[in-house]
FINU-335603 format. One record per residue (C-alpha): residue in one letter; x, y, z. Coordinates in Angstrom, 1 decimal, padded with zeros to 4 digits. Layout:
% residues N
+------+--------+--------+--------+
: code :     px :     py :     pz :
+------+--------+--------+--------+
:    A :      X :      Y :      Z :
...
+------+--------+--------+--------+
% end
This chain:
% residues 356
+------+--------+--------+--------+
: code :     px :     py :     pz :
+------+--------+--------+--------+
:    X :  000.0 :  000.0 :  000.0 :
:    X :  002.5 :  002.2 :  000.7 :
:    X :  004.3 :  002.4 : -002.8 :
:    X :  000.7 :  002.9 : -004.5 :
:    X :  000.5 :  005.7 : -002.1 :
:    X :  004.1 :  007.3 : -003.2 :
:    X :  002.7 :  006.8 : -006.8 :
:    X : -000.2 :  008.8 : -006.3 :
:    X :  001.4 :  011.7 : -004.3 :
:    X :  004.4 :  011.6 : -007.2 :
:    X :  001.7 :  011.9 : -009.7 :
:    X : -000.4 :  014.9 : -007.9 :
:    X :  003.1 :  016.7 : -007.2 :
:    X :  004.1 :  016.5 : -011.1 :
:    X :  000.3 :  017.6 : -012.3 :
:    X :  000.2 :  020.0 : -010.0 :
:    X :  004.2 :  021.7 : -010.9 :
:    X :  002.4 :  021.7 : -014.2 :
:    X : -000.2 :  023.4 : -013.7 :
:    X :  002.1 :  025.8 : -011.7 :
:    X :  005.1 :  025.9 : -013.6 :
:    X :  005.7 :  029.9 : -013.1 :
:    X :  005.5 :  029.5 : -009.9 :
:    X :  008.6 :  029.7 : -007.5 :
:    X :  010.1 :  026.5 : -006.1 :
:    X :  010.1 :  026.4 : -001.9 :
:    X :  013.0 :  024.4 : -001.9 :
:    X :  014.7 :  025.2 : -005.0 :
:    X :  015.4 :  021.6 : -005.5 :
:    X :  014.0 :  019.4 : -008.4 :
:    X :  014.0 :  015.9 : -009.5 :
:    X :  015.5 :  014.1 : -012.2 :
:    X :  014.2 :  014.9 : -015.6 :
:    X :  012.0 :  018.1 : -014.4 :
:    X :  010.9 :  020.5 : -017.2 :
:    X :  009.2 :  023.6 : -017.4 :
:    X :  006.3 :  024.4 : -020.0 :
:    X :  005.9 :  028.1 : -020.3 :
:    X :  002.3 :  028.8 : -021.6 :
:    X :  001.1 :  031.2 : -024.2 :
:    X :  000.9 :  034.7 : -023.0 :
:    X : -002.8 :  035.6 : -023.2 :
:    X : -002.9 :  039.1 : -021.7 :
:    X : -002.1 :  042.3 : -023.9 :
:    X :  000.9 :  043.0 : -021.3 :
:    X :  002.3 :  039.6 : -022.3 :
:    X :  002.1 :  040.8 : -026.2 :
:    X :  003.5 :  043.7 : -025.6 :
:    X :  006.3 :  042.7 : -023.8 :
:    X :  007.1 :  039.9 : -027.0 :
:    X :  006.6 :  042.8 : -029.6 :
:    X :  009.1 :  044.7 : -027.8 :
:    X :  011.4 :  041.8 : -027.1 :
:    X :  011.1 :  041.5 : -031.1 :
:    X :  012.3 :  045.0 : -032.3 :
:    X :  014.8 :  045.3 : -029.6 :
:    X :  016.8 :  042.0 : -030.5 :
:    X :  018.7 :  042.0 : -033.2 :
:    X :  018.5 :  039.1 : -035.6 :
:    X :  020.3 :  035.8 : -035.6 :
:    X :  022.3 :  036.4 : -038.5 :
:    X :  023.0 :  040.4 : -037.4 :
:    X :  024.5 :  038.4 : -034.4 :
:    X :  026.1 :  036.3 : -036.0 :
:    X :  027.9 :  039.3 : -037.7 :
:    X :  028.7 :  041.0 : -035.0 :
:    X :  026.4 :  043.3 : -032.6 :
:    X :  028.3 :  046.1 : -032.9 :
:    X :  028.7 :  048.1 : -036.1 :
:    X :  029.8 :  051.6 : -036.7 :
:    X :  029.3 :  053.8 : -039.5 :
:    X :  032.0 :  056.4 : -040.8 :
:    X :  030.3 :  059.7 : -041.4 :
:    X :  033.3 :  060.3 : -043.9 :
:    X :  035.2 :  063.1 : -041.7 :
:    X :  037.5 :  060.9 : -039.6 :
:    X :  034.2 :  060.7 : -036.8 :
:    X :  032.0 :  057.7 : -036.5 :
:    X :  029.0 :  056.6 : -034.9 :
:    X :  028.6 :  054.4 : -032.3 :
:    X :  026.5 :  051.6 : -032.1 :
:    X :  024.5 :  050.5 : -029.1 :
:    X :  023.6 :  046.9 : -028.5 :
:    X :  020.2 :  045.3 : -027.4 :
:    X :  021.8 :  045.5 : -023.5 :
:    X :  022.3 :  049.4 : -023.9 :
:    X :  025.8 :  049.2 : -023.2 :
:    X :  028.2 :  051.3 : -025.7 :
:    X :  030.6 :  048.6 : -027.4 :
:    X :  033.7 :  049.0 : -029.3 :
:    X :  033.3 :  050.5 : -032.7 :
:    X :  033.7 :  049.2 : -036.1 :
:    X :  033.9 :  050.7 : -039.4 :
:    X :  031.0 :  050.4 : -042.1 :
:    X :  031.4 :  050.1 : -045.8 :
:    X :  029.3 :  052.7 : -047.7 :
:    X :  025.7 :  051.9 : -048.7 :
:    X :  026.0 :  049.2 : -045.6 :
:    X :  023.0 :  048.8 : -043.8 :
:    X :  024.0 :  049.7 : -039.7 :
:    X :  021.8 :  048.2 : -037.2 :
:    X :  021.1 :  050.6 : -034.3 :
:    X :  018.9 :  050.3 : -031.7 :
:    X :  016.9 :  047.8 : -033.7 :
:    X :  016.9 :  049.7 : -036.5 :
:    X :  018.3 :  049.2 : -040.1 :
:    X :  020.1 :  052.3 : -041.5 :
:    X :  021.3 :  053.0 : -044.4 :
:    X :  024.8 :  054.5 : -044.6 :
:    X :  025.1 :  057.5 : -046.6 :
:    X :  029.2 :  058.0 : -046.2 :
:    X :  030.6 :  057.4 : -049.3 :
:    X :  033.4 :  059.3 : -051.7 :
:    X :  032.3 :  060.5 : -055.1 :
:    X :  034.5 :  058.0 : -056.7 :
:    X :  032.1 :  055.7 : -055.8 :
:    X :  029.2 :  057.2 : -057.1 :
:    X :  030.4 :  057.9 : -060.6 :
:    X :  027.5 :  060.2 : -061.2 :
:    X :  027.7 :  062.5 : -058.2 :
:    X :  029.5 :  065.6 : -058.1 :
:    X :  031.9 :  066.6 : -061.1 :
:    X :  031.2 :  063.3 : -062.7 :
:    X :  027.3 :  064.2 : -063.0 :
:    X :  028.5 :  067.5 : -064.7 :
:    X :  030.8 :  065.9 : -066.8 :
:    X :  027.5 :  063.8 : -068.0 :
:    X :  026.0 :  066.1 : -068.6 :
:    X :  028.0 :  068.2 : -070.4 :
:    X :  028.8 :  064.6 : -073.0 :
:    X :  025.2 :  064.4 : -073.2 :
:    X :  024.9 :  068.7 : -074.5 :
:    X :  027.7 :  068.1 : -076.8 :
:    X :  025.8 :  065.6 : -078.8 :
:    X :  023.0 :  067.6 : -080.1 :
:    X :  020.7 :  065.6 : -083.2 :
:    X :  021.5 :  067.7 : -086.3 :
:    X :  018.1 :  068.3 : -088.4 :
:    X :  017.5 :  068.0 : -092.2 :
:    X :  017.7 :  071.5 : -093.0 :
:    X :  021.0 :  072.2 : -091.1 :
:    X :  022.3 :  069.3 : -093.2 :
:    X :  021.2 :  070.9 : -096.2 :
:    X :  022.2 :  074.3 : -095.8 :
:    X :  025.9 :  073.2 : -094.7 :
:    X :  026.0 :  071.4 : -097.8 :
:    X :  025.2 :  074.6 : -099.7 :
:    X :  027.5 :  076.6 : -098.3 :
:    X :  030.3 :  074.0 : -098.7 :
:    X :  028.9 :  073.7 : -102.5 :
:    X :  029.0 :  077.5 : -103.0 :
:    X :  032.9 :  077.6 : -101.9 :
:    X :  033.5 :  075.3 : -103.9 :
:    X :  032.2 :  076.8 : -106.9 :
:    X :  033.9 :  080.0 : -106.0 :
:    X :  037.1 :  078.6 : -105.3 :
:    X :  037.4 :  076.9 : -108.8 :
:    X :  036.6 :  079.9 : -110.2 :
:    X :  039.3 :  082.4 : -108.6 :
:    X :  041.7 :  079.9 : -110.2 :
:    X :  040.7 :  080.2 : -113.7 :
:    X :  040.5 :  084.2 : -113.9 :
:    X :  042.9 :  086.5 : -113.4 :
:    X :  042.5 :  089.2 : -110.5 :
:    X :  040.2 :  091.9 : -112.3 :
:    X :  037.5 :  089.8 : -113.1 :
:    X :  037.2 :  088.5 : -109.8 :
:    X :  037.2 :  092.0 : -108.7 :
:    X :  034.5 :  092.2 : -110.8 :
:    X :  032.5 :  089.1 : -109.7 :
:    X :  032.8 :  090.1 : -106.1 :
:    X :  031.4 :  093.5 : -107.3 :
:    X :  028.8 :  092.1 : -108.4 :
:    X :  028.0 :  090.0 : -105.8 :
:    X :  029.2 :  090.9 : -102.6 :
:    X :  027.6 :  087.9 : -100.2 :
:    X :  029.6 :  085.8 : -102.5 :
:    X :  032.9 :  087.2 : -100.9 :
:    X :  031.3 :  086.1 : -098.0 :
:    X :  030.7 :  082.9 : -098.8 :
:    X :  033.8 :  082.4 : -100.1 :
:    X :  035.6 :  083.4 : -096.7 :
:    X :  032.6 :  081.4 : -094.8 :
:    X :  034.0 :  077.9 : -096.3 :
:    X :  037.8 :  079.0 : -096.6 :
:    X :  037.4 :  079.3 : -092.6 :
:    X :  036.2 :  076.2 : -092.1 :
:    X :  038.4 :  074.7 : -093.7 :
:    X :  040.9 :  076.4 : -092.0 :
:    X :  039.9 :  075.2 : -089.0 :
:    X :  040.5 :  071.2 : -090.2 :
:    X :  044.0 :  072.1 : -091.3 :
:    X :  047.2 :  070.6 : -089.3 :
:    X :  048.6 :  074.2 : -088.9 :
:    X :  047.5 :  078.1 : -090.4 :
:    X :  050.2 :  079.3 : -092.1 :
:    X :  049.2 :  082.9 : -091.4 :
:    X :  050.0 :  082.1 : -087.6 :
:    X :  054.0 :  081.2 : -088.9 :
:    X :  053.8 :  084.5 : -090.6 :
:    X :  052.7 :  086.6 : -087.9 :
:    X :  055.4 :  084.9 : -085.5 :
:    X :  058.1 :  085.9 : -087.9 :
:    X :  056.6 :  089.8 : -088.1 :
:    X :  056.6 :  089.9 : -084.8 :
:    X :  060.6 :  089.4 : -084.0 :
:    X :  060.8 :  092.1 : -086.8 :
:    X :  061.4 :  096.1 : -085.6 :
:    X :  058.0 :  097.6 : -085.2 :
:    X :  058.6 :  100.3 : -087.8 :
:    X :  058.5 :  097.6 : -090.0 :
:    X :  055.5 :  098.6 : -092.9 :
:    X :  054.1 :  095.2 : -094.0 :
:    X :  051.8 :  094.9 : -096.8 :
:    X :  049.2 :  092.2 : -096.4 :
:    X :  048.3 :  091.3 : -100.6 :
:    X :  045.0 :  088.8 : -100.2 :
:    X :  044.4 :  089.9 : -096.3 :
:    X :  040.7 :  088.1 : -096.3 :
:    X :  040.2 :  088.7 : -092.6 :
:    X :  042.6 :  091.1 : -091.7 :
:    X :  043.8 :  088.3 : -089.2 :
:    X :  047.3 :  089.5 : -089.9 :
:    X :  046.5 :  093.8 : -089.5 :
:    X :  045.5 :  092.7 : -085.7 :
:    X :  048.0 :  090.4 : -084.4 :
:    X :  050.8 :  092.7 : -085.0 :
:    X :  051.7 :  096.2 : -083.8 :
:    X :  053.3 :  096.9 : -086.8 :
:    X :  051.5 :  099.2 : -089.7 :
:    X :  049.7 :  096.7 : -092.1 :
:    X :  048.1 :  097.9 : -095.3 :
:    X :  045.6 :  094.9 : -095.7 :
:    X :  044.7 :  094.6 : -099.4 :
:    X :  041.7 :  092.3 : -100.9 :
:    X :  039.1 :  092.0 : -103.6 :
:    X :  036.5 :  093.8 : -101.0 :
:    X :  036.8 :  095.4 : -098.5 :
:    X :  034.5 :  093.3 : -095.7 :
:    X :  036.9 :  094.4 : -092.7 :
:    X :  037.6 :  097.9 : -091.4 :
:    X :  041.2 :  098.7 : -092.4 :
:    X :  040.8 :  096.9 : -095.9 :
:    X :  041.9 :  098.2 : -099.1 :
:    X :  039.7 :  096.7 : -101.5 :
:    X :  041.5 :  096.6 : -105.0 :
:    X :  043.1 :  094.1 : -107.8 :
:    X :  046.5 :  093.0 : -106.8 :
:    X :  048.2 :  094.0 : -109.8 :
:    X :  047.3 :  097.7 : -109.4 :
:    X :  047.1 :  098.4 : -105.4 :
:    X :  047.2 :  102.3 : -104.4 :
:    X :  050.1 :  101.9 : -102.3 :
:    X :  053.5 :  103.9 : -103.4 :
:    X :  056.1 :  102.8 : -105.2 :
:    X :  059.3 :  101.7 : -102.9 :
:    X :  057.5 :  102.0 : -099.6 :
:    X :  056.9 :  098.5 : -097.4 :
:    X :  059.7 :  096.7 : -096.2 :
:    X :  057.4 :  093.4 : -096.3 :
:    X :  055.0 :  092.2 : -098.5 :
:    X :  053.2 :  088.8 : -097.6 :
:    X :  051.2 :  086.2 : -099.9 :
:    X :  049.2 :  083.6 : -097.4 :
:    X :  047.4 :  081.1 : -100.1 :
:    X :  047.2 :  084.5 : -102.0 :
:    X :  048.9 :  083.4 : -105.2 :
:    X :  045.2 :  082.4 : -107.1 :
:    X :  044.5 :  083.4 : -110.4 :
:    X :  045.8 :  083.1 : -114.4 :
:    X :  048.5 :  086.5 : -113.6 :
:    X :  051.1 :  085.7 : -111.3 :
:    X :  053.3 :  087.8 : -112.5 :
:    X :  051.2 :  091.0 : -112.6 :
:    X :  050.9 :  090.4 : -109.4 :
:    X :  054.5 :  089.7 : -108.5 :
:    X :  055.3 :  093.0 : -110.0 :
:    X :  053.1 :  095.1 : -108.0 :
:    X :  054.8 :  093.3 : -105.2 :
:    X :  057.9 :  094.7 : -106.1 :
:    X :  057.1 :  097.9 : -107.3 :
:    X :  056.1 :  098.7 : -103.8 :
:    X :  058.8 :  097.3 : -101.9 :
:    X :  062.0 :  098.7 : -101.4 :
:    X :  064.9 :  097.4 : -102.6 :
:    X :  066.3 :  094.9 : -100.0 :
:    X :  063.0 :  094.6 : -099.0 :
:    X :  061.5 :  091.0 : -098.1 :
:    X :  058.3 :  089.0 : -099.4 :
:    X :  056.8 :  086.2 : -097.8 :
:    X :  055.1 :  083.5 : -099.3 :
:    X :  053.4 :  080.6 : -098.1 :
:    X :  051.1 :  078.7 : -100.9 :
:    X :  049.5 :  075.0 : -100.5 :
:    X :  052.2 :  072.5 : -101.5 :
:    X :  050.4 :  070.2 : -104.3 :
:    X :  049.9 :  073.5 : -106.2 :
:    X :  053.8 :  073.6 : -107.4 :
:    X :  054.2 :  070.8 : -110.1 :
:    X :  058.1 :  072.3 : -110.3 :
:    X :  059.5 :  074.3 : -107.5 :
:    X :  062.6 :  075.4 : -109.4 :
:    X :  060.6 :  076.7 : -112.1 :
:    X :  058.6 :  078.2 : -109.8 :
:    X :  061.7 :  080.1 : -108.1 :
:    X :  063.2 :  080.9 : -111.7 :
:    X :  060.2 :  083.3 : -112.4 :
:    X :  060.2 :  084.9 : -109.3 :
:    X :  063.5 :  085.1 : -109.7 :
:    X :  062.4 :  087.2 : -113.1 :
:    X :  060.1 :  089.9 : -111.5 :
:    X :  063.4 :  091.0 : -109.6 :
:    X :  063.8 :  089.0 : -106.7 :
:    X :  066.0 :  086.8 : -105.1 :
:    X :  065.3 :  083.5 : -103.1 :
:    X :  066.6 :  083.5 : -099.3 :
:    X :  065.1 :  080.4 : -097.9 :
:    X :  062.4 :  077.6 : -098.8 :
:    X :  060.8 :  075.0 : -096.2 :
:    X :  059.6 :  072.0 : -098.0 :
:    X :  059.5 :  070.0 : -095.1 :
:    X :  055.6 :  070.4 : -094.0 :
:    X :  053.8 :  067.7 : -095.9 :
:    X :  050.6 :  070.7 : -096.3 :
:    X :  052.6 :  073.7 : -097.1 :
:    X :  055.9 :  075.5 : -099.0 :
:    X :  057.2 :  078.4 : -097.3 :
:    X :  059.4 :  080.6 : -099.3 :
:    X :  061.1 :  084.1 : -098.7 :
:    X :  062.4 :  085.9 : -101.4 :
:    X :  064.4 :  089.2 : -101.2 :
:    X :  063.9 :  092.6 : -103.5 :
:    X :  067.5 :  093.1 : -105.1 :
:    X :  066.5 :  094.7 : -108.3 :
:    X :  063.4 :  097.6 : -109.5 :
:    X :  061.2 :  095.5 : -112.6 :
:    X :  059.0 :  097.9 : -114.4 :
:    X :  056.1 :  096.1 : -115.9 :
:    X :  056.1 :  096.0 : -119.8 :
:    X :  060.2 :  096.8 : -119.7 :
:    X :  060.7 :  093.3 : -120.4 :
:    X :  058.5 :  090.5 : -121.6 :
:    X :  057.7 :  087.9 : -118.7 :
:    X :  055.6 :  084.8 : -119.8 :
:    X :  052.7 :  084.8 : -117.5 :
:    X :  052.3 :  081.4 : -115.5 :
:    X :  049.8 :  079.8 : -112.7 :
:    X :  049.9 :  077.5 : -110.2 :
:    X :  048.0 :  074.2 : -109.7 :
:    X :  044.5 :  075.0 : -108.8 :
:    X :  044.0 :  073.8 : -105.2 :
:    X :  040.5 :  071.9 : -105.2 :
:    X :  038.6 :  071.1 : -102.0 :
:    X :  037.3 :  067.4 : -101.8 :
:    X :  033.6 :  067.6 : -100.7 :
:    X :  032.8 :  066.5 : -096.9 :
+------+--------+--------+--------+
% end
C-alpha cells in the first residue's frame, strides 16, 4: 500500500508543478528529468512585452555578424553603435551603402566618396556636359551646310581660272559671295594641321615695329590685328575695317615704300606675274616677301623660283618639309617695271577642296 501511495502523491506533485510551472520553487530543489512548459501569454501585457522583445533584439544572423557596427560619417568621426543590452561597445567601421543596425533599427549609410558614385558631383557635370555636346543635327542644317560648302567650292574653282580683275568684278557684283567664299575658306581652315598665317605673324613679330608690312589677299585682316606693326591689308572687297579693297596687280600703295609684302594662299589666279610685279614695285629694294602657298599647287619648285627670280627677286630660304605647305622668302634686289621686259605669265595648280 504504501508504494501505491508514493505513486499517487508523485503523480499529484508533477500535475500540480504543471499546472504551476511559473511558480517559485520552496526548496529550490527538483527531481531528475524536471521540465518547465511556459504557456502562451494571453494578456495584452504579455504581447507587448514579445513585440518589444522583437524589435529590440537583433536578428540571428546580425549576431552572427557581430552586434556592434559603426558607420564612418566620412570626416575621420564615427557613430557608435548600441547593442540590445544598452551598453556602448567597441566601434567598427561600415562600408558605404551598408545597412548599420542601431537600436533595432536598419540604417542606411550614406558615407561614401564621389568616386564611388560615378554620377555625383563633377562626374554628373561631366554627364551632362557629353550628353549637351551631342545635339541631333536636323534635315535642313544638313542641307544648308551642304550649300554653303557647295557655293565655296564653286567660288574657289573659279578664282583659279580668272585673273585678279575679273574676280574684282564678280565680287562687285555679288558681294555675299565674298562672304561665302571666306565662310567655307574658314572652315576649312579650321581642319588644317597648322595656319600658315600664324607662322607668318610669329616671324613679323621678331621684326622692328617700324616695319611697314603689306598684307596682298588679307581676307580677314587676321594679320593687320595680331601685329603692332602698320599693315596695309589689301583684298578684292573690303568686308573688314582697315581693308583696301583693289586688284592686286594695281594696289594704291607707293612705289618703294613696305619693307614686307606677304602672300598667305594668295597666289590664285591666271597673272602671277602682274601680281608679282606690283609686289615689287612697292617694296624697297632689300625689302623682303613672304610666301606661303599649298604645296600640291607647285608641279616644279625650281621653275617656280626661276620666275620669281624674273620679277626681280632673289630666293633667301624655302621650307619644303611640312607635308601641307611650302614656305618661301624671297628678297627685293633689283626695281622690274612692268612692260620693260617680256615675262611669260604662269599659274599654279589650282587647289581643289574634296567635298565632306
Amino acid at each position: 500500500q504504501q508504494p501505491k501511495e508514493q505513486k499517487k502523491t508523485k503523480g499529484k506533485s508533477e500535475s500540480s508543478n504543471e499546472e504551476n510551472a511559473n511558480e517559485p520553487q520552496t526548496n529550490g530543489q527538483h527531481g531528475a528529468g524536471w521540465s518547465v512548459l511556459l504557456k502562451n501569454p494571453k494578456s495584452k501585457n504579455a504581447e507587448r512585452r514579445k513585440a518589444a522583445t522583437e524589435v529590440d533584439e537583433p536578428s540571428k544572423s546580425e549576431k552572427r555578424k557581430g552586434k556592434k557596427r559603426k558607420a564612418d560619417d566620412g570626416n575621420g568621426k564615427s557613430d557608435e553603435t548600441v547593442d540590445d543590452a544598452g551598453s556602448q561597445k567597441h566601434q567598427k567601421k561600415v562600408k558605404p551603402n551598408e545597412t548599420v543596425t542601431v537600436n533595432g533599427t536598419k540604417k542606411q549609410s550614406e558615407n561614401s566618396s564621389p568616386s564611388e558614385h560615378p554620377k555625383s558631383n563633377g562626374s554628373e557635370k561631366k554627364d551632362k556636359t557629353t550628353n549637351a555636346k551631342v545635339k541631333p543635327v536636323s534635315l535642313r542644317e544638313k542641307l544648308v551646310e551642304s550649300l554653303k560648302g557647295s557655293r565655296f567650292r564653286f567660288i574657289n574653282e573659279q578664282l583659279y581660272k580668272i585673273p585678279g580683275q575679273e574676280a574684282k568684278k564678280m565680287f562687285q557684283e555679288d558681294p555675299a559671295s565674298f562672304e561665302a567664299y571666306h565662310d567655307g575658306y574658314r572652315q576649312q581652315v579650321e581642319q588644317w594641321p597648322m595656319n600658315p598665317l600664324d607662322r607668318m605673324i610669329k616671324s613679323i613679330l621678331k621684326m622692328p615695329k617700324d616695319t611697314i608690312i603689306a598684307d596682298f589677299g588679307c581676307g580677314e585682316a587676321k594679320l593687320a590685328a595680331s601685329v603692332p606693326n602698320k599693315v596695309y591689308s589689301l583684298d578684292l572687297v573690303a568686308n573688314h575695317n582697315g581693308v583696301i579693297a583693289c586688284d592686286m596687280a594695281n594696289t594704291p600703295l607707293e612705289s618703294n615704300f613696305v619693307n614686307v609684302v606677304v602672300f598667305c594662299l594668295s597666289l590664285m589666279g591666271t597673272n602671277l606675274v602682274d601680281f608679282l610685279l606690283e609686289a615689287n614695285r612697292v617694296l624697297k629694294v632689300g625689302g623682303i616677301m613672304k610666301i606661303a602657298e599649298v604645296a600640291s599647287r607647285f608641279e616644279n619648285v625650281n621653275e617656280f623660283v626661276n620666275n620669281v627670280k624674273k620679277c626681280g627677286f632673289q630666293l633667301q630660304t624655302k621650307d619644303l618639309k611640312h607635308k601641307l605647305f611650302s614656305f618661301f622668302i624671297f628678297k627685293k634686289d633689283r626695281t622690274v617695271i612692268k612692260g620693260s621686259t617680256k615675262i611669260k605669265q604662269f599659274s599654279l595648280k589650282p587647289c581643289l577642296y574634296k567635298k565632306r
